[in-house]
Kinemage of the C-alpha trace (Angstrom):
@kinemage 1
@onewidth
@group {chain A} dominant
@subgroup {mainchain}
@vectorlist {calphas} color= white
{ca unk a 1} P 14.157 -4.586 -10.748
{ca unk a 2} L 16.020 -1.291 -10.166
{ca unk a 3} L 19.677 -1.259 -10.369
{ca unk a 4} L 20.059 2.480 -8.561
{ca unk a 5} L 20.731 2.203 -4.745
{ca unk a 6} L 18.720 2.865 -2.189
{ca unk a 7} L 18.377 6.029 -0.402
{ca unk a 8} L 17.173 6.620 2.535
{ca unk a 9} L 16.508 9.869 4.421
{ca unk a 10} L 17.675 10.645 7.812
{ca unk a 11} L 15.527 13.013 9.680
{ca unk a 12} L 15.387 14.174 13.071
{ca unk a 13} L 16.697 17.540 15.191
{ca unk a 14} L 18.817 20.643 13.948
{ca unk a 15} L 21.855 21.888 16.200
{ca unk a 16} L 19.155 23.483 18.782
{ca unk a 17} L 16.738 20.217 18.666
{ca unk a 18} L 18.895 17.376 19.248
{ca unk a 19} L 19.627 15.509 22.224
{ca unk a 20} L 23.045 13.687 22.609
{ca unk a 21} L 21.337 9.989 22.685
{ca unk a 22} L 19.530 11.172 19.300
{ca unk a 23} L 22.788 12.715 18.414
{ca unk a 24} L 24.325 9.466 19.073
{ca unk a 25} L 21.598 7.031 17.161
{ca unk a 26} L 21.639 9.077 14.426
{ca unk a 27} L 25.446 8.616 13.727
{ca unk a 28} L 24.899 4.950 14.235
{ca unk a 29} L 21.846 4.736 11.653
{ca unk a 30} L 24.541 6.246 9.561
{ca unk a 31} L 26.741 4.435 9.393
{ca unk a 32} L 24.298 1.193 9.294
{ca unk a 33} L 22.903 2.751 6.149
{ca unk a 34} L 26.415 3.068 4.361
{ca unk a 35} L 27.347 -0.543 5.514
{ca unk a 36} L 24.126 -1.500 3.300
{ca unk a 37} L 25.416 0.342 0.412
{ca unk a 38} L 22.623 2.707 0.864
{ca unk a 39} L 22.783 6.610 0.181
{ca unk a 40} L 21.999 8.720 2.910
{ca unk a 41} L 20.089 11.827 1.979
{ca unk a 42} L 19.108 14.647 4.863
{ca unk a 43} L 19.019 18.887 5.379
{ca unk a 44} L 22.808 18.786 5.493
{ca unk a 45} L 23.006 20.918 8.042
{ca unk a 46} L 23.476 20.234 12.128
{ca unk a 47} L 22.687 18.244 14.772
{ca unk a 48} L 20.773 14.510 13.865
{ca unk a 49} L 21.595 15.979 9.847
{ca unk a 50} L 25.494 16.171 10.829
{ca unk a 51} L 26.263 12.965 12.582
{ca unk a 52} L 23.939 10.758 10.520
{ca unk a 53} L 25.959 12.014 7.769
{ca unk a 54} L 29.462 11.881 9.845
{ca unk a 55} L 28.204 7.981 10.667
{ca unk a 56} L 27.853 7.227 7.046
{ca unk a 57} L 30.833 8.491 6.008
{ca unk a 58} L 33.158 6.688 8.818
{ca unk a 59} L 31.892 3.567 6.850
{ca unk a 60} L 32.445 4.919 3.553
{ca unk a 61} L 28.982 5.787 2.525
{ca unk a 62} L 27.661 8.636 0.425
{ca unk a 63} L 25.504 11.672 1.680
{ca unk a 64} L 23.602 14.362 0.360
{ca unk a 65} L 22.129 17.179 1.891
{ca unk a 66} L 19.176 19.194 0.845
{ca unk a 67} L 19.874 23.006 2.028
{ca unk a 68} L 17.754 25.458 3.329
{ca unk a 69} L 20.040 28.086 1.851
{ca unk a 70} L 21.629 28.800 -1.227
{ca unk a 71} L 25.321 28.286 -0.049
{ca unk a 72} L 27.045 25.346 -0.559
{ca unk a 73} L 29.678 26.281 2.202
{ca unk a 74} L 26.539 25.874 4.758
{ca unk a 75} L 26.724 22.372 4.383
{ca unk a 76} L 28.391 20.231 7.455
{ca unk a 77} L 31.836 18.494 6.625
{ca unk a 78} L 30.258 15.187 6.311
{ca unk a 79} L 28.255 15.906 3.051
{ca unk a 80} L 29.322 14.910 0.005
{ca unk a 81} L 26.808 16.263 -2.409
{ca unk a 82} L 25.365 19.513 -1.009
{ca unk a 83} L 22.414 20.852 -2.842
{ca unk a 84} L 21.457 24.150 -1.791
{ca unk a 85} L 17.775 25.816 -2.319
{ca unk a 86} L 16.503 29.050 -2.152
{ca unk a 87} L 13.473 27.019 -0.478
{ca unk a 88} L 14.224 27.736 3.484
{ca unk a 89} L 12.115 24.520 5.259
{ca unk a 90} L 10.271 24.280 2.061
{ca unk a 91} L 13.182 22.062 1.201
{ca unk a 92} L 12.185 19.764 3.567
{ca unk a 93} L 9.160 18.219 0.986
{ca unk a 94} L 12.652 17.405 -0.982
{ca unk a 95} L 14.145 16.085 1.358
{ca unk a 96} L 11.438 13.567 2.603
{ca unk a 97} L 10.582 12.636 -1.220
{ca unk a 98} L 14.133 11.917 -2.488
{ca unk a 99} L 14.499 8.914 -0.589
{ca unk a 100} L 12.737 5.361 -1.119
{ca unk a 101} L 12.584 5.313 2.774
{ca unk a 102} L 12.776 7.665 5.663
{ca unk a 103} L 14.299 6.719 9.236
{ca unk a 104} L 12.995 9.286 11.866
{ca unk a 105} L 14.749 10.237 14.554
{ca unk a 106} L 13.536 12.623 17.250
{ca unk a 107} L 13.094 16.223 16.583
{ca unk a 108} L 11.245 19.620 16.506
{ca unk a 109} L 8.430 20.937 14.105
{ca unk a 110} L 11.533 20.443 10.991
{ca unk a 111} L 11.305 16.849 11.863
{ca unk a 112} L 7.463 16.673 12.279
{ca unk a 113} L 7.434 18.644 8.813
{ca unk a 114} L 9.405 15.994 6.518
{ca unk a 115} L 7.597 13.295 8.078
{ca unk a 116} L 4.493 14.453 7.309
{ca unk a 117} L 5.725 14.955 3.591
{ca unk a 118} L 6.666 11.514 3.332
{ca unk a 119} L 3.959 9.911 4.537
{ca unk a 120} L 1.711 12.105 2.184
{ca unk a 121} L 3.921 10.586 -0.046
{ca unk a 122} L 3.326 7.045 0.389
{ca unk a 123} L 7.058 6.860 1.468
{ca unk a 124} L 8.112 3.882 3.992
{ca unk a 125} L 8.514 5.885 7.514
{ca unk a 126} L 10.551 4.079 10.448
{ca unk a 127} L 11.454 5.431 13.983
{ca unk a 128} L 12.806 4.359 16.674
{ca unk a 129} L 10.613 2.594 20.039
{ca unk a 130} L 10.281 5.261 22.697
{ca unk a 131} L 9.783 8.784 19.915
{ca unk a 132} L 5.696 8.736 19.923
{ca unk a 133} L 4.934 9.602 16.037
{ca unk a 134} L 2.092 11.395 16.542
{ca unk a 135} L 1.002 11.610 12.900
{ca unk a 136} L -1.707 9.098 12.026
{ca unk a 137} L -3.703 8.170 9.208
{ca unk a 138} L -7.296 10.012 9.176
{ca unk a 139} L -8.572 8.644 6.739
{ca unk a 140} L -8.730 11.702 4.476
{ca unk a 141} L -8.080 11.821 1.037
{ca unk a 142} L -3.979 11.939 1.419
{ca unk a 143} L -2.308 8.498 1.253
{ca unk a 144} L -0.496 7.915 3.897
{ca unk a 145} L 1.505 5.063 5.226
{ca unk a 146} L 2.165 3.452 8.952
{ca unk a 147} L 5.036 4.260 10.672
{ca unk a 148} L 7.161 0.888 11.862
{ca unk a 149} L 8.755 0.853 14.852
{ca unk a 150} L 12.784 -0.586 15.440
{ca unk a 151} L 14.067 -1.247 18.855
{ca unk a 152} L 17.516 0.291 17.393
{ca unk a 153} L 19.286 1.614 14.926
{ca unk a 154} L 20.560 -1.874 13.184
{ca unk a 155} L 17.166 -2.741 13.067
{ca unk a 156} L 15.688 0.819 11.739
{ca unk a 157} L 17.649 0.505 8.724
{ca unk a 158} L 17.208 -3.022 8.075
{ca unk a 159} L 13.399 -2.357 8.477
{ca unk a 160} L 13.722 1.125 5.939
{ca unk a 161} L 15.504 -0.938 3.386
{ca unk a 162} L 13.357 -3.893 3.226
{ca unk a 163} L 9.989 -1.483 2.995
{ca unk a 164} L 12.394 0.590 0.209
{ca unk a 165} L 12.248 -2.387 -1.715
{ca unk a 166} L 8.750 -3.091 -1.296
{ca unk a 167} L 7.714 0.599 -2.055
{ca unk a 168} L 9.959 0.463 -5.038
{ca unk a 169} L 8.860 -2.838 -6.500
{ca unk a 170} L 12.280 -3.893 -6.520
């Protein structure tokens, strides 16, 4: 059984690709994933990135963001650990695969990018009812897993964490 925490990527739209309802679920799976002493991991940037991040740390949480740049000061306010890459969106393979589950929240072709990562990955994907994930498995050679569904955000993490578990063997 591990003793490390669990972390669990938030992904969804940048500045230009969020809407304020995503805006607003995605500071409220925030701060649902600090309350279960989870870390929250994302592209540290704007938009879904930002206020997941701002929701974690109004409950005390930690966060760390993945950049797409190489300049820490690029990072939003909320991030406590800001990683930056020279990778651009390549970062986002890093960001789907540093977390034991990833909640999904909606978004642009950034969004539709890391999920696809972690589900190549074998990584535990949930989203919220109402955002069609249009990725399914084809039966090709990649692994991939099934996307759960959560009527809200509560329930999102609740779902991430208990598949986290289960994809960790913990």
């Amino acid at each position: 059984m591990s003793q490390h925490p669990i972390y669990i990527s938030v992904i969804g739209g940048d500045r230009d690709h969020s809407t304020p309802e995503g805006l607003e679920i995605a500071e409220e799976v925030g701060r649902h994933v600090a309350e279960a002493g989870c870390i929250l991991v994302n592209g540290g940037m704007g938009g879904t990135m930002e206020r997941a991040a701002k929701g974690a740390k109004s409950a005390g949480g930690t966060t760390i963001g993945l950049l797409s740049s190489t300049n820490r000061d690029d990072a939003n306010q909320y991030v406590d650990y800001a990683i930056p890459t020279p990778l651009g969106y390549v970062r986002n393979v890093l960001v789907a695969n540093a977390s034991d589950a990833v909640i999904a929240l909606p978004g642009k072709w950034g969004t539709s990018n890391e999920l696809s990562f972690a589900m190549i990955a074998g990584i535990p994907v949930v989203a919220l009812e109402g955002w069609e994930v249009n990725l399914r498995n084809d039966g090709g050679e990649a692994r991939f897993t099934e996307v759960f569904y959560a009527q809200n955000a509560a329930q999102a993490v609740e779902i991430a964490i208990n598949l986290a578990r289960k994809h960790r063997g913990s």
